[in-house]
Structure formats: structure tokens, C-alpha cells
C-alpha positions as CSV (number, residue, x, y, z in Angstrom):
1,X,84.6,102.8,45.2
2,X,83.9,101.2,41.9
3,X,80.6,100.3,41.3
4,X,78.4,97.4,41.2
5,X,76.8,96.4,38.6
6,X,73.2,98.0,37.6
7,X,74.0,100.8,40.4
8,X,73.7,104.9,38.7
9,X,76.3,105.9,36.4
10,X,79.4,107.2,37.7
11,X,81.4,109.3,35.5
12,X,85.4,108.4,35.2
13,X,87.5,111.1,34.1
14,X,91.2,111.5,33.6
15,X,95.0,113.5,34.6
16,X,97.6,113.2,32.1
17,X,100.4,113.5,35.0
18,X,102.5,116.3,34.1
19,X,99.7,117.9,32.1
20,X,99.6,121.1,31.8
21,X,102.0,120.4,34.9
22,X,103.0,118.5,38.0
23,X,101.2,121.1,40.4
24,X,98.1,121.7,38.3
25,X,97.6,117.8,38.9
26,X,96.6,117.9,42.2
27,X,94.6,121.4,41.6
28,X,92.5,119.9,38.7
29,X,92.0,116.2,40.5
30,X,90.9,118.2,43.5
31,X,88.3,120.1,41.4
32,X,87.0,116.7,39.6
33,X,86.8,115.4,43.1
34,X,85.0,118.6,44.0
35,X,82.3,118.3,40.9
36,X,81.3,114.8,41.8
37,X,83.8,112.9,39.8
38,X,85.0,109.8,42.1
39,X,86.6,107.4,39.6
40,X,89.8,109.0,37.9
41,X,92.5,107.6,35.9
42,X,96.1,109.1,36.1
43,X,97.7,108.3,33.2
44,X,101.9,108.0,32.5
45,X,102.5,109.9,29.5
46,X,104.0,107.9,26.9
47,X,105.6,109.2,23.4
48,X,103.7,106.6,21.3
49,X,99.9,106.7,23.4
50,X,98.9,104.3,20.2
51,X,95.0,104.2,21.6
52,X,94.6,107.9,22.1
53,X,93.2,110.4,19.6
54,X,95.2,113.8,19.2
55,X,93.6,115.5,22.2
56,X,95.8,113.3,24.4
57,X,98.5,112.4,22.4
58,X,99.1,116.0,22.4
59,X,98.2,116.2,26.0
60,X,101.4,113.4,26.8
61,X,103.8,115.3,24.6
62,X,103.3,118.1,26.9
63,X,103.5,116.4,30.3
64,X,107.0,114.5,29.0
65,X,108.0,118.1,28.8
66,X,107.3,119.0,32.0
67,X,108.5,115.7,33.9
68,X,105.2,113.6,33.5
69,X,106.8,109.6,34.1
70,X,105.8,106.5,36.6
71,X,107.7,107.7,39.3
72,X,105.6,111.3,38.8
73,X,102.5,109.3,38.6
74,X,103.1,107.3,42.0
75,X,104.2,110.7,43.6
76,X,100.6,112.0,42.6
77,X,99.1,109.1,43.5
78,X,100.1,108.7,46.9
79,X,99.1,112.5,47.6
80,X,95.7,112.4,45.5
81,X,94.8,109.1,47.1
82,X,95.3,110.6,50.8
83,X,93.5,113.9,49.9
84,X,90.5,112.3,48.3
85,X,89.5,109.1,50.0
86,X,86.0,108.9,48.5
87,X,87.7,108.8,45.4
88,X,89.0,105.4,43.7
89,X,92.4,106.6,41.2
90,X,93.5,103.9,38.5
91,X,96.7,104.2,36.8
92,X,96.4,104.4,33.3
93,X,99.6,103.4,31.4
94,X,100.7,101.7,28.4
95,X,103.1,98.9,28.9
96,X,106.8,100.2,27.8
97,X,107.0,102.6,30.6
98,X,106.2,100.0,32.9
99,X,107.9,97.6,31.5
100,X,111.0,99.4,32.2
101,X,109.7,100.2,35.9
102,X,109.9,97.4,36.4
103,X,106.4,94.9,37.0
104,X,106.7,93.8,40.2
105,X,108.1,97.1,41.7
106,X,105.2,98.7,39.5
107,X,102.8,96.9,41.1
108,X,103.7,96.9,44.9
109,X,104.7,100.7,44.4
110,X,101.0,101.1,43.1
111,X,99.6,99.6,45.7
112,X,101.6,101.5,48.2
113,X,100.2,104.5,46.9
114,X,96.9,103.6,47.2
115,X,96.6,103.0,43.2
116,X,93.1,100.7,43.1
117,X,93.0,99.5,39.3
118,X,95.1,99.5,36.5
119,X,94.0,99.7,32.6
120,X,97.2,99.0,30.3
121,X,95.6,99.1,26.8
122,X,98.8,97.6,25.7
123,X,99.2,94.2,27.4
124,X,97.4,91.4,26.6
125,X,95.0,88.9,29.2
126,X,97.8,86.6,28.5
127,X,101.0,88.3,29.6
128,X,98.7,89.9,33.1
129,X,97.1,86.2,33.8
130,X,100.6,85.0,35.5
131,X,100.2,88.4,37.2
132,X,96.9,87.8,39.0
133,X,97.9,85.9,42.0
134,X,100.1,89.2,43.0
135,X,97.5,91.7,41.7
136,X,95.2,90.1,43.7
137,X,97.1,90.0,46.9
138,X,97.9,94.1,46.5
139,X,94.0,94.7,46.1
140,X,94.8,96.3,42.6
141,X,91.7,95.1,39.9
142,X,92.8,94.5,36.3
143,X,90.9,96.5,34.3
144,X,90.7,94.5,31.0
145,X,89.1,96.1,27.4
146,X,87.2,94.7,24.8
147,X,86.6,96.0,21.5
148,X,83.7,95.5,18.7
149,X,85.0,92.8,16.7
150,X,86.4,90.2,19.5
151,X,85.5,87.1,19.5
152,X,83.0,85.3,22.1
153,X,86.1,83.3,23.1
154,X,88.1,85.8,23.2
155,X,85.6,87.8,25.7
156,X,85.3,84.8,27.7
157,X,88.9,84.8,28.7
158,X,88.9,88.2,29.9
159,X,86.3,87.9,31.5
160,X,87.8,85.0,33.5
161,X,90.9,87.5,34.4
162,X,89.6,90.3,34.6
163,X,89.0,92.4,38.3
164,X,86.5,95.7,39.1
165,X,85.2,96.4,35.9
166,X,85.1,95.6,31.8
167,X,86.3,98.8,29.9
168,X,84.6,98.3,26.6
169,X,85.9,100.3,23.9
170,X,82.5,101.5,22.2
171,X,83.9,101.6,18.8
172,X,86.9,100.9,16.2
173,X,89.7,103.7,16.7
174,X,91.1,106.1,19.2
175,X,89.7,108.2,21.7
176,X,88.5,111.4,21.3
177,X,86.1,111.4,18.3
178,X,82.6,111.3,19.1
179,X,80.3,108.1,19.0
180,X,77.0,107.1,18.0
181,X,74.7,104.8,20.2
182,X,72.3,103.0,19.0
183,X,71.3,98.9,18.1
184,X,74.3,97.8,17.0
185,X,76.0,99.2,20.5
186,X,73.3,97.9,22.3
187,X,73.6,94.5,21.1
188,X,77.3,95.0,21.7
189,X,77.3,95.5,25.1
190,X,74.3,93.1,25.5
191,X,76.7,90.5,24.1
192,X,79.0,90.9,27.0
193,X,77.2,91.1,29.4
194,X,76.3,87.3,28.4
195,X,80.0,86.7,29.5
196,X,80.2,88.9,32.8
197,X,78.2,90.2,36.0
198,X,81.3,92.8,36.5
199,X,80.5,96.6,36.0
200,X,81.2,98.0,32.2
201,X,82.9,101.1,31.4
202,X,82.1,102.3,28.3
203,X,85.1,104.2,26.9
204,X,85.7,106.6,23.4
205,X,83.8,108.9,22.6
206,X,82.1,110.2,25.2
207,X,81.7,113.8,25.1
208,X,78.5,115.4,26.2
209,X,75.5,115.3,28.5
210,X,73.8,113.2,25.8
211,X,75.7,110.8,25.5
212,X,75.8,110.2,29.4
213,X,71.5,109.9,29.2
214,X,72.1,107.5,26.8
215,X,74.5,105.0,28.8
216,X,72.3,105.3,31.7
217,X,70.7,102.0,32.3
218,X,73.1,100.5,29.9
219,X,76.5,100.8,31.4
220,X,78.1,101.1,35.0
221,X,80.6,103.9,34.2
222,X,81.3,106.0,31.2
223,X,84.4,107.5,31.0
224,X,84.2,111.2,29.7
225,X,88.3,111.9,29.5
226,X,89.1,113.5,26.4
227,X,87.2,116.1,26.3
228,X,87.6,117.0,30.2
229,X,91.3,117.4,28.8
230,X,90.3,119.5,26.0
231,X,88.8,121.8,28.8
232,X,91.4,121.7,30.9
233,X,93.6,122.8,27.7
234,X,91.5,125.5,26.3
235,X,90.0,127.1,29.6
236,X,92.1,126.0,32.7
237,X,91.2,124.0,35.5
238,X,88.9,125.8,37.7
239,X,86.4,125.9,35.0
240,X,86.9,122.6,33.4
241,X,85.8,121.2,37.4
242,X,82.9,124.3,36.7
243,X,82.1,122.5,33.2
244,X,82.2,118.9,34.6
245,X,79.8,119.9,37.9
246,X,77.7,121.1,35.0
247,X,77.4,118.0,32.6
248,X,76.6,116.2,35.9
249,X,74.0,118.5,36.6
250,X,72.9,118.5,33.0
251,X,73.1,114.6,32.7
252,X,70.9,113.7,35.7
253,X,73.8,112.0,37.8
254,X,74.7,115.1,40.1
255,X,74.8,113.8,43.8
């Protein structure tokens, strides 16, 4: 289910497991599904979510409360994945709570829950190269980042390791705040495409229908999760799925 590159946009979006609880989970992934949303992360909430902007920070405070964890998240997963076949779910985790999961277990529990990628902000190309060889038999994709100031070599390496997509981060910070695109992005992501023919996901800051129109042509995926959260917070499930059918509509990429 993840694209190819140079095929329309798709739209990733996002679960905080445990957020605003366990049950509404499945009730708000079924809605994204619903809208037209067919890539969605399910992230382990984490006390220190060092990459995240309040929004979600907030957003994993909450779901610790209400019994958000890995063994949560591969509950949800093995229930979403069954429900929504046309959908691809990625677990979205920094490293600690997986580190005391356990890797390996992580990784063939994953699998057996029909997790399909993994994005762990948090651990380096280095420390998931050894990794590969097992990733790779599971059929779970490494979903590697880059940011504005790496290096060509630097690119080139992840590049080499990385599986299903690029997610690159569009600019310096955390999530949530919104971005501008323009030359300097261009010639960003222009720059690593030079190292890559996998998709991009362009990640942070994506918040409206705009800014959708203006990644179409020049990325794979955008992924629109903060916000979809700040829905879900502020006006509950069923209309954050109403809002998100909407910005499809609005964006061009309904259907």
C-alpha cells in the first residue's frame, strides 16, 4: 500500500494509541480509513516524544494515562490491520519503549500484527543496519528521516538502508508548527532525490489544504498528523474523519 514514486499524493495521518483512549482508537482509524486516508501511523506514547511539538506531546501524556504502551499498540494493530486491509499501518515509536520491548520480539510481534513500516525518529541508520536482514525477512520497511542540514554522505547512507519510503523532515524543529514551501524546500527535496528513487514523505508542518496543493508533484506522501490530532482533541472523532474527507476534497486528492 505505500506508494511508488511520482504516483498522486496520498495523505498519512496518525493515532496516538491510548489517545483520547484505547476504544476511540479503533473508532477514529476507522473514520480516517473511511475519509480516504490509507497510510496511518500508530504511535507508542512516550514521556519524552523529543521530535513532537506540544500538540502531541500533550496528546502522549494523555494516552500514558489511559494505558497507551507497545503491547497497546500491537493489540490495535492486529485489530486495525484486519479491519482495514486497504490500509498500510506503521508503528511510530521512539526507541526507549522499544528498547525495553525488546528488538527482536518488537519486531516479529510487529509483523505478526500486520505492522508494515516502522519510523523511530530516535535510532540512528547505524544501530537499524544490523537490523535489516531480519526487517527484511518480516516484510516490515524502515522508514528512515532526513533533515535540512545533513550531509550528502550522510543521505547516501540512508538511502542505502532505508525500505518503503524517505520521511523528510521539511524543516529545523518539532512537529506541529506550520511550514513554508518555497526554493529553498524545493531544492531540498530535489537534493535527495539525487540519492533515491524511493517515495518521500514530507513530514512537519503540514496543516492545510494548501499546503497539500503545494506538495503535489513534489512529494509521494505528506503526512498531515498534528493537526488531525488537534481535531480529534478539540471536536471528537466523527468530525475530525468529517474535516479530513474534507481537506481531501478541498486538496484535489479525494478518491
Amino acid at each position: 500500500m505505500i506508494p511508488q514514486q511520482h504516483q498522486k499524493l496520498q495523505v498519512m495521518s496518525h493515532a496516538v494509541v491510548g489517545f483520547p483512549s484505547l476504544d476511540e482508537n479503533e473508532k477514529a482509524i476507522a473514520g480516517l480509513v473511511e475519509a480516504g486516508v490509507n497510510l496511518i501511523e500508530l504511535q507508542v506514547p512516550f514521556s519524552d516524544p523529543v521530535a513532537d511539538g506540544h500538540t502531541l506531546v500533550n496528546a502522549c501524556y494523555d494516552a500514558l494515562k489511559m494505558g497507551g504502551s507497545v503491547k497497546a499498540t500491537l493489540e490495535l494493530a492486529a485489530k486495525v490491520t484486519k479491519a482495514h486491509p486497504q490500509a498500510s499501518f506503521i508503528l511510530m515509536s521512539y526507541l526507549n519503549p522499544l528498547y525495553r520491548y525488546g528488538l527482536e520480539k518488537l519486531f516479529e510481534d510487529a509483523a505478526a500484527a500486520g505492522i508494515k513500516a516502522m519510523i523511530i525518529p530516535d535510532m540512528p541508520v547505524e544501530q537499524i543496519e544490523p537490523w535489516l536482514p531480519k526487517l527484511d525477512a518480516l516484510g516490515i520497511a524502515p522508514i528512515l528521516m532526513v533533515t535540512p542540514n545533513i550531509s550528502d554522505e550522510r543521505v547516501a547512507k540512508i538511502a542505502a538502508n532505508a525500505r518503503g519510503f524517505i520521511y523528510v523532515v521539511s524543516r529545523m524543529g518539532v512537529t506541529g508548527k506550520q511550514t513554508q514551501w518555497g526554493e529553498e524546500f524545493e531544492n531540498y527535496v530535489a537534493r535527495i532525490r539525487t540519492h533515491t528513487d524511493l517515495p518521500l514523505a514530507i513530514g512537519f508542518g503540514v496543516r492545510a489544504a494548501e499546503d497539500l496543493k503545494a506538495l503535489t508533484g513534489t512529494a509521494e506522501i505528506a503526512a498531515f498528523c498534528s493537526k488531525y490530532i488537534e481535531w480529534q482533541r478539540d471536536q471528537g472523532s466523527d468530525k475530525a474523519a468529517e474535516k479530513m474527507h474534507q481537506l481531501l476534497q478541498d486538496s484535489g486528492l479525494a478518491g
